[in-house]
C-alpha positions in Angstrom: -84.5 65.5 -123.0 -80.9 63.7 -123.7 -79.9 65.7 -120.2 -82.5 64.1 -118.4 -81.7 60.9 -119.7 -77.7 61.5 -119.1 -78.5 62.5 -115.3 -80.9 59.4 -114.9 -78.3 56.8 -116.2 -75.5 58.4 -114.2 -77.7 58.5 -111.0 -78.4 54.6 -112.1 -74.9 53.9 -112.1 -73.7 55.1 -108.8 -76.6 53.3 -107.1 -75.2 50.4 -108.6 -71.7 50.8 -107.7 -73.0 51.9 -104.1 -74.7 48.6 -103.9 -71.5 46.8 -105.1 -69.4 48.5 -102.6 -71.3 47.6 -99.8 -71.7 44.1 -101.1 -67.6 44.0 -100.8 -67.2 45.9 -97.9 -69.6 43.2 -96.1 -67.8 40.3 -97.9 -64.2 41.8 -96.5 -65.8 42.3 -92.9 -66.6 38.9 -92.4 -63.5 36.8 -94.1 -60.4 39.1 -94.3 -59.1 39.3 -90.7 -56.6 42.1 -91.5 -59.8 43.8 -92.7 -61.5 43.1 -89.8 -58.8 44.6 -87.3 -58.3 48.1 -89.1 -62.3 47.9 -88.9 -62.4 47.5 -85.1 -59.3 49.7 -84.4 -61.6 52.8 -86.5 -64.6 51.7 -84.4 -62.2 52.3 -81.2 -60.9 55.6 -82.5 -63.5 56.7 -83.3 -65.5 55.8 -80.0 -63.0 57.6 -78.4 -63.1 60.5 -80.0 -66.5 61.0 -79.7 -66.0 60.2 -75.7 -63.1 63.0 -75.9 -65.4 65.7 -77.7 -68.5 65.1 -75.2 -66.4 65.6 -72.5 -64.5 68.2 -73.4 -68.0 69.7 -74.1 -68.5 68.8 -70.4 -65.7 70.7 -69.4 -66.7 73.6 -71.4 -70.1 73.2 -69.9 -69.1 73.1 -66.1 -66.9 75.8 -67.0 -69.4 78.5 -68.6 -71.9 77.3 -65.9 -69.6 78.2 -63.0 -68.6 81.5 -64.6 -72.3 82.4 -65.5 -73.5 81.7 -61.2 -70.4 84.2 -60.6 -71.6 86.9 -62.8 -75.1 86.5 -62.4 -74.1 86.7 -58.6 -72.1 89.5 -59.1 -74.9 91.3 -61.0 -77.3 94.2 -60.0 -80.5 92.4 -60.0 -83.4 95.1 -60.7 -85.7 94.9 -57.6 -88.3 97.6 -59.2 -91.3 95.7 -60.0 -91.5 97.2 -63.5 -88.0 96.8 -64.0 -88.3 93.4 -63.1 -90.8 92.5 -65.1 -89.0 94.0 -68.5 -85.3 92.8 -67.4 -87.6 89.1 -67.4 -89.5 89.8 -70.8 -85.6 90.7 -72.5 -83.6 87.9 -71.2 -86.3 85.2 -72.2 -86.5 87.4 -75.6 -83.1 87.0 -76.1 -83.1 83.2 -74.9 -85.2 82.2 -77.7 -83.3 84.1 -80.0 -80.8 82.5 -79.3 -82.0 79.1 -79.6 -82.7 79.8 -83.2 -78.8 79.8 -83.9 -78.8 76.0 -83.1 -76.6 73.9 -80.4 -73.8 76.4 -80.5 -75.6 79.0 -79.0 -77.3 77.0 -76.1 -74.9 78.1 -73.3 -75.7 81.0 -74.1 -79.2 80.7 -74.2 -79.4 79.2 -71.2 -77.6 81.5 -69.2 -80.2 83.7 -70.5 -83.2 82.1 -69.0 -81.3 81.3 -65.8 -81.3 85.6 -65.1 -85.1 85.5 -66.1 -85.8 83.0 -63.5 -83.7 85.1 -61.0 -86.1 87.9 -61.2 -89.3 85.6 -61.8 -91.7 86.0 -58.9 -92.6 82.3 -58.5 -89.1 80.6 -59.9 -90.8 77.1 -59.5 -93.8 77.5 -61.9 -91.5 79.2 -64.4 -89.0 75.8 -64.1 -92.3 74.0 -64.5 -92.9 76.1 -67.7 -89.1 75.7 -68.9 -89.0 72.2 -68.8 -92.0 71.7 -71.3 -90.7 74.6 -73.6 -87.0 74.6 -74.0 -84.9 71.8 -75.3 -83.9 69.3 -72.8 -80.2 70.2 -72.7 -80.6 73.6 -72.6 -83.0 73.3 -69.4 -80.2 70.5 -67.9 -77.7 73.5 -68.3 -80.3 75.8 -66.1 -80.5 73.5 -63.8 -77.3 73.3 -63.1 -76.7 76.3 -62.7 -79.2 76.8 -60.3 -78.3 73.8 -58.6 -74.5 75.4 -58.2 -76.3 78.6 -56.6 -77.7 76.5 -54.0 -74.2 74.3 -53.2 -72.7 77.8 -52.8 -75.4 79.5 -51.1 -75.5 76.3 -48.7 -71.8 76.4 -48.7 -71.9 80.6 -47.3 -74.6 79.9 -44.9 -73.0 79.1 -41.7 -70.1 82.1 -42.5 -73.0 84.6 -42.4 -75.1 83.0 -39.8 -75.9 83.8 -37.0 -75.4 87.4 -37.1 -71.7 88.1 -35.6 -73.8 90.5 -32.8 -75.2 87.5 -31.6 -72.1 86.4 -29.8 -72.1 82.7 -31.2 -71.3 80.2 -34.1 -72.2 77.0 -35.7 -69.4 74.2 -36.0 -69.6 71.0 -37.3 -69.0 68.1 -34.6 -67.6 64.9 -35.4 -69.5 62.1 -33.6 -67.0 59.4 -34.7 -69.6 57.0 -35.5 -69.8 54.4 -37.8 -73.6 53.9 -37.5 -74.4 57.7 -38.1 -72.7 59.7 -40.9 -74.4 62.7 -39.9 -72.0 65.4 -38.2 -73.3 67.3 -34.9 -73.7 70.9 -35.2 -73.4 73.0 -31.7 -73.7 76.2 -30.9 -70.2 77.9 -29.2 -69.3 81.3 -27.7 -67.5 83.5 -29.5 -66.6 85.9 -26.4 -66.0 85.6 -22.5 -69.4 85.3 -20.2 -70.0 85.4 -17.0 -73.1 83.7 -14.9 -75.8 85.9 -15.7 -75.0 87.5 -18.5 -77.6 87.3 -21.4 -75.5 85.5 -24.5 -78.5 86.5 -27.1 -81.5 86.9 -27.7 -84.1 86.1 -30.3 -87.6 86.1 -31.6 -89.1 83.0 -32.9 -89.6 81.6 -36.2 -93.1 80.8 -34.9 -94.9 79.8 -31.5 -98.1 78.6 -30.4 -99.8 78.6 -26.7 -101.0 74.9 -25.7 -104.5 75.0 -27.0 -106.0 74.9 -23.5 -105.2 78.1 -23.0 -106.4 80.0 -26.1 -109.2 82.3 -25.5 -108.2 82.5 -22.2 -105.1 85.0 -20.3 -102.8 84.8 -23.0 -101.6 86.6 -26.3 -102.2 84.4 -28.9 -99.5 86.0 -30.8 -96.5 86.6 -28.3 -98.3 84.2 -25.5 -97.5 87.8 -23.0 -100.2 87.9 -20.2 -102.7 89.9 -20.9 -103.0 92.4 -18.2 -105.6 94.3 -20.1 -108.4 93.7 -21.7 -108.7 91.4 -25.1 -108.2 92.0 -28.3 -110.2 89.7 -30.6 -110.9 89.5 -34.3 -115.3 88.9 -35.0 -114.3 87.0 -37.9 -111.6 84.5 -37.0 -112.8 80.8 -36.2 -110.2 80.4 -33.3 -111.7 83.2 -31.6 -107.7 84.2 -30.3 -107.0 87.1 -28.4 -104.3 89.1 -28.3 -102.6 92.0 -25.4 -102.1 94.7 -28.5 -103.8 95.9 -32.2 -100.0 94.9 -33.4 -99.7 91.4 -32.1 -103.6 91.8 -33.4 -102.3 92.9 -37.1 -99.4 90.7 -37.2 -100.9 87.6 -36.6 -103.9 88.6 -39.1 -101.2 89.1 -41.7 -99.1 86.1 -41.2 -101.4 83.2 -41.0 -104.8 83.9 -39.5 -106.8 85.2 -43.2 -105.3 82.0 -44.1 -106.3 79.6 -41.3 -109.2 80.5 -39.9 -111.4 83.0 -41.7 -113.5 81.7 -43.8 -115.8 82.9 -46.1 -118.8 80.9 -44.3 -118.4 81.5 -40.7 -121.2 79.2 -39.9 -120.2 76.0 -41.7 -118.8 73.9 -39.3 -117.7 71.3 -42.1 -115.5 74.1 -43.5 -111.6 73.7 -43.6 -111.0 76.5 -41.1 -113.6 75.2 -38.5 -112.0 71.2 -39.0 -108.3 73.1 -38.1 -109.9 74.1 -35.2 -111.5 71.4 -34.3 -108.4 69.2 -34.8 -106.2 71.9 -32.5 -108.4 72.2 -29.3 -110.4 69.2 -28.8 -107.2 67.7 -29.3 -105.3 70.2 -27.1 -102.2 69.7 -29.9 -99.8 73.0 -30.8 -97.8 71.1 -33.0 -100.5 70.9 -36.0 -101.4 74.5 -35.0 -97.6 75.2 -35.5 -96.7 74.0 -38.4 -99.8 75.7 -40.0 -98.5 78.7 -39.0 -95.0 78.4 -40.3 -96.4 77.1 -43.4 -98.9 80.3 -43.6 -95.5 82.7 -42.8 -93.8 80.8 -45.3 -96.5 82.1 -47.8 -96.9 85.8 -46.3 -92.9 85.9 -47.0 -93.0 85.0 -50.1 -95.7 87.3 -51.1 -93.9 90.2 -49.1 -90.8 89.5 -51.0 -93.0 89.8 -54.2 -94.8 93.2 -53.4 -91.6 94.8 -52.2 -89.0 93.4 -54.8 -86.6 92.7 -51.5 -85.2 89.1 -50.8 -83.9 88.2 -47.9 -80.5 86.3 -48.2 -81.6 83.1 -46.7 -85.8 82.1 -46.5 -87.5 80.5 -43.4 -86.8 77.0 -45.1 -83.3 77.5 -45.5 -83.1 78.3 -41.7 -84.8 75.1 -40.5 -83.5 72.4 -43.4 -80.3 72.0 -41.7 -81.8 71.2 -38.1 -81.5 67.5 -36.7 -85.5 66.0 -36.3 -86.8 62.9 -35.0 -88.1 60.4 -37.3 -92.4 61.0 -36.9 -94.0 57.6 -38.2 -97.2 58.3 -41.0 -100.0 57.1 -38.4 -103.8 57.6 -38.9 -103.5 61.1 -36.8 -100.5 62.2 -39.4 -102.4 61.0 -41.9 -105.6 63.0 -41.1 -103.3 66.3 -40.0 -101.4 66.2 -43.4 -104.9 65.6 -45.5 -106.7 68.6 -44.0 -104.1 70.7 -44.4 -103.4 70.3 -47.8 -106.9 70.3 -48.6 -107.3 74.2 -46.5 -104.1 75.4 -48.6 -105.6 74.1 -51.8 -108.1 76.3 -51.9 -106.2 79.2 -50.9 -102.9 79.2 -52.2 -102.1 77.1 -55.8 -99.2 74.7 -55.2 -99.2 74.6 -52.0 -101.2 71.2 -51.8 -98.1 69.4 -53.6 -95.4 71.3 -50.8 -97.6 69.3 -48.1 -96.0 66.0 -48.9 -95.7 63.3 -46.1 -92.3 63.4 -46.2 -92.4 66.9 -45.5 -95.4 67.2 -43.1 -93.2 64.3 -40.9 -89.8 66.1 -41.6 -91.4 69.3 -39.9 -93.1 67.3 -37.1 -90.3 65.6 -36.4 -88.1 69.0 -36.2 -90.6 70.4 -33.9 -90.2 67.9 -31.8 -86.5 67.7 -31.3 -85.8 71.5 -31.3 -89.4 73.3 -29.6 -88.7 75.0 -26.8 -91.0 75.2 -24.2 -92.4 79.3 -23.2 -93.7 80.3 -19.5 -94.4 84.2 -19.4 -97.0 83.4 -16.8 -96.2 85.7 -13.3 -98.1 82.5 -11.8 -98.0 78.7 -12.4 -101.2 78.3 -10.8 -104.1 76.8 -13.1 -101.6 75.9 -16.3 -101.8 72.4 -17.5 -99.1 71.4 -20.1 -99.8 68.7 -22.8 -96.8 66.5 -21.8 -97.3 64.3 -24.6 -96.2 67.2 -26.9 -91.9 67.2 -26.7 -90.6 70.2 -25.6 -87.0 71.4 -24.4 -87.7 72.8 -20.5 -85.5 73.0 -17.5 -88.4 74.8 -16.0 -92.0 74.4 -15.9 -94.7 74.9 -16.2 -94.7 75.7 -19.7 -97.8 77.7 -21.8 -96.7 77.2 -24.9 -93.8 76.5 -27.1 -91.5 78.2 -29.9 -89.3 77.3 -32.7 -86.1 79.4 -32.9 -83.6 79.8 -35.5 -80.2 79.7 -33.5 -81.5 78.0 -30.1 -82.1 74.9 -31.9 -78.3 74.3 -31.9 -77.8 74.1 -28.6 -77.0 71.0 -27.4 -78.2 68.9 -24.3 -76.4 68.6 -21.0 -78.0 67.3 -17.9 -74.6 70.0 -16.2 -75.6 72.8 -18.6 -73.6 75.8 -18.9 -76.8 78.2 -20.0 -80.4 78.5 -19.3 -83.5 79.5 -20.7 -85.5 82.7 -20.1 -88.1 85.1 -21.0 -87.4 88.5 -19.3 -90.2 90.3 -21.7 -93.1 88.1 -20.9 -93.4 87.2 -24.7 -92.0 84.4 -26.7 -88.8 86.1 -27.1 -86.3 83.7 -25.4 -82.6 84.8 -24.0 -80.2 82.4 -23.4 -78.6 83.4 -20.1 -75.2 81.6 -19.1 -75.1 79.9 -15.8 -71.6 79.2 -14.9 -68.4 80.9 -16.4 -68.1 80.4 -20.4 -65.0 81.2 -22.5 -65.0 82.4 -25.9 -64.9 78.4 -27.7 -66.9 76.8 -24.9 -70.1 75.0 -26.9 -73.1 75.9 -25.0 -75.0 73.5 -23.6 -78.5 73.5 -22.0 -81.0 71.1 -20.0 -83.3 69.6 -22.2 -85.5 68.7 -19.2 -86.1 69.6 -15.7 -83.5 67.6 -13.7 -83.8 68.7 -10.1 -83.1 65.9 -7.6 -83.8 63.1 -10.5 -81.3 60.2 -10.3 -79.3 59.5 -13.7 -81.4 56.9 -14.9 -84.6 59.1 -14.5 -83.3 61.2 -16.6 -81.8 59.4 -18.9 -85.3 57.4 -19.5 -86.6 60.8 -20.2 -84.4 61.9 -22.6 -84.6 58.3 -24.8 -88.1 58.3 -24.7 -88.3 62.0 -26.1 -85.1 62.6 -27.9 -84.3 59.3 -28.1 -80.2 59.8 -27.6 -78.5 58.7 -24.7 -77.0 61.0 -21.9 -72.8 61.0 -21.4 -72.7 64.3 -20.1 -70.2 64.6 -17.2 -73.1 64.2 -15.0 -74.8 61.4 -15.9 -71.2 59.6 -16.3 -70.1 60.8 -12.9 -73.1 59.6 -11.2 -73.1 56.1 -13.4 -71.9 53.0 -11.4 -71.2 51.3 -15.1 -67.9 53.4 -15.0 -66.9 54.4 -11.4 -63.5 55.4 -12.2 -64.5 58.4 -13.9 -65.6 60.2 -10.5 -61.8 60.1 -10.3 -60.8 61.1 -13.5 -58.9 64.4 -13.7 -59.9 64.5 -17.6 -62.6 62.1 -18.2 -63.0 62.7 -21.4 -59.6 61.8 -22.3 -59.7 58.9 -20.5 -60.2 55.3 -21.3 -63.4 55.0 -18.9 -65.2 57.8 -21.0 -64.0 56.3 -24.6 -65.0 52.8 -23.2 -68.2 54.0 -22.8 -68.9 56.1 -25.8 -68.0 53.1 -27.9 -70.3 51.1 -25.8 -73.5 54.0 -26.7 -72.2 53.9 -31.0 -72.6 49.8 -31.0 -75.0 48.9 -33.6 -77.3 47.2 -30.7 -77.6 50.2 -28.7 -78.7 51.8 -31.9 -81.5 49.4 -32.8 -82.6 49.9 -29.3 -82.3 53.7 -29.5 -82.2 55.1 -33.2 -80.3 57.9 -33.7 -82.7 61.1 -34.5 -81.8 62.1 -38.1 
């Protein structure tokens, strides 16, 4: 009883002499100005000591994250399904074990569930599922580091593509520009090349014949002529046909289940049957096409999944560094982007929130400044091209048109040093040099069919669809704005030329022609 009592009286007293102490310490903060000055000098040391410990845990941060990318990088990866799966169920085991230990152990722990998500077949539902389970700076630190794989990955991409065999390489161009911060990429030689010879050649990410001529003389696949007869599928809405069982196969594989079977064939209300609908009455490839990619896009990744092989760089990262034309959200947009997001909802979870607007347009708008047009036809006769639909052609008529991977770098010039062709019928396209190239020479190609068209004919052309405007060397040389460069020996080194291009970077010419993105 009298300890109780003791312990009670002494916890009595120090409340008292707590509250008298802060009763003084209050008193001395407000009158005594020495007081006050030591106060606000500990208040600044101490600020910046705390400001010195967060960022030297900063430093440690950046530094563990950079050395974890490395390692994980370096790291044999299990591709083994099974081996997959239990390498995922150990490092997320070990995550959370981790996190018991407290903040110390957080690097840790998140390097931890940055290898499970390397080896996790959909990495963007299991970010989903990270964010709501792990604590926030523990998920910060995995995002980071997966944000430093993609700067270095991004960083790599042009020193491994394209493929050394193809002859060419990717360098930046500086536009000097002060309305356009974006720098040029073109495509240049990397060996000699006389006229004729084929630089490269290369199979598209996708293509699509011009509606019109679906069902019809043509491969819906590799757009080849058929010379046989048809191939067909009983079951696909589109009613395609194709010149082999394998163009047959492939194109089931790759989009068609997706697009255009459906599980009613008679409903003309149903997603597939609108998609149709939309395609040919409309006589429009580019929907069509970006269906498709976005189908391949979705056979990838589920190839990737089944055979525990990942190709260095995806589809997307091949196409996310091309230029594109800036595609306004009209009512046609509008209704393309709705039913397409509303077929991939049903079929494929997640995909209806990929669809964006912004995306749909960035990928219409890509099309449009990098399609080229395909003619495999022995005959022009009876081929009528949907001209509204932009596609680079020197040559025409066209059937149909193709996105490809390296093309797209090519650069226009109305005096192109290569040209298009497609010496296997199909939508594989060469590029075939037309005059002497050197090994450093950027390759340049027509996008448009100049012939006996004056300058301004073709310039109007190429504003309208591409919206730049022409200075090649033979638009300049037969421009009566600058005369003196028919008789310049280097015009562009001379002052004609720079005159000129200054006059084509002025912030008027740009409102009248905006530069595509």
């Amino acid at each position: 009883m009298e300890l109780k009592k003791t312990i009670l009286i002494g916890l009595s007293t120090v409340g008292i002499v707590g509250v008298g102490y802060a009763i003084y310490w209050d008193h001395m903060r407000r009158t005594n100005p020495e007081f006050k000055k030591k106060l606000k000098e500990s208040k600044k040391r101490a600020a910046k000591q705390k400001k010195a410990a967060e960022k030297d845990a900063k430093v440690k941060a950046a530094g563990f994250v950079r050395k974890a990318v490395e390692e994980v990088a370096n790291e044999s990866l299990p591709v083994d399904v099974s081996a997959k799966e239990k390498y995922f169920m150990e490092q997320v085991s070990k995550g959370e074990s981790l996190l018991s230990g407290g903040e110390d152990c957080y690097l840790e722990a998140a390097l931890c569930f940055y290898k499970a998500l390397k080896v996790y077949p959909n990495p963007v539902e299991l970010i989903m599922i990270y964010q709501k389970t792990i604590p926030d700076s523990v998920f910060n630190l995995v995002y980071e580091m997966m944000s430093l794989e993609v700067k270095k990955k991004q960083a790599e991409y042009f020193d491994n593509f394209p493929p050394k065999e193809m002859n060419v390489k990717i360098e930046e161009i500086s536009q000097n520009s002060s309305y356009d911060d974006h720098v040029r990429r073109g495509l240049f030689a990397t060996k000699n090349f006389s006229p004729g010879d084929v630089i490269f050649s290369e199979q598209p990410i996708v293509s699509a014949l011009d509606p019109s001529l679906e069902t019809g003389d043509y491969c819906s696949y590799c757009l080849k002529e058929l010379t046989g007869g048809p191939i067909s599928e009983e079951a696909d809405l589109f009613e395609a046909v194709y010149c082999s069982n394998i163009c047959k196969d492939q194109a089931t594989e790759e989009y068609a289940t997706l697009l255009f079977i459906s599980s009613d064939q008679n409903d003309s209300e149903s997603k597939e049957a609108r998609l149709v609908e939309l395609v040919k009455s409309g006589n429009v490839k580019y929907p069509l096409i970006i269906a498709r990619f976005l189908s391949k896009m979705v056979y990838e990744e589920t190839q990737k999944v089944a055979s525990g092989v990942e190709e260095e760089y995806s589809t997307w990262d091949h196409i996310e560094r091309l230029r594109f034309l800036s595609v306004p959200a009209t009512d046609k947009e509008v209704k393309e982007i709705k039913l397409l997001r509303d077929l991939f909802a049903r079929k494929v979870p997640g995909m209806e929130e990929f669809i964006s607007e912004e995306r749909y347009l960035m990928l219409k708008g890509k099309l449009m400044y990098n399609a080229y047009g395909i003619n495999t036809s022995r005959s022009n006769e009876n081929i009528r091209e949907n001209t509204d639909e932009t596609v680079r052609s020197s040559r025409g008529p066209v059937i149909g048109a193709g996105f490809y991977r390296v093309a797209s770098y090519i650069a226009h010039s109305c005096d192109s040093n290569t040209e298009t062709r497609f010496p296997n019928r199909n939508n594989e396209l060469s590029i075939v040099a037309t005059k002497p190239i050197k090994a450093g020479d950027e390759l340049k190609i027509s996008y448009i069919r100049t012939g006996q068209r004056d300058s301004e004919n073709r310039r109007s052309e190429l504003e309208t669809k591409w919206r730049f405007r022409c200075t090649c060397t033979k638009c300049l040389k037969e421009s009566d704005e600058y005369p003196n460069l028919k008789e310049s020996p280097n015009q562009k080194e001379s002052e004609e030329y720079q005159e000129y291009v200054n006059l084509n970077e002025s912030e008027e010419y740009q409102e009248k022609y905006p530069n595509p993105a």
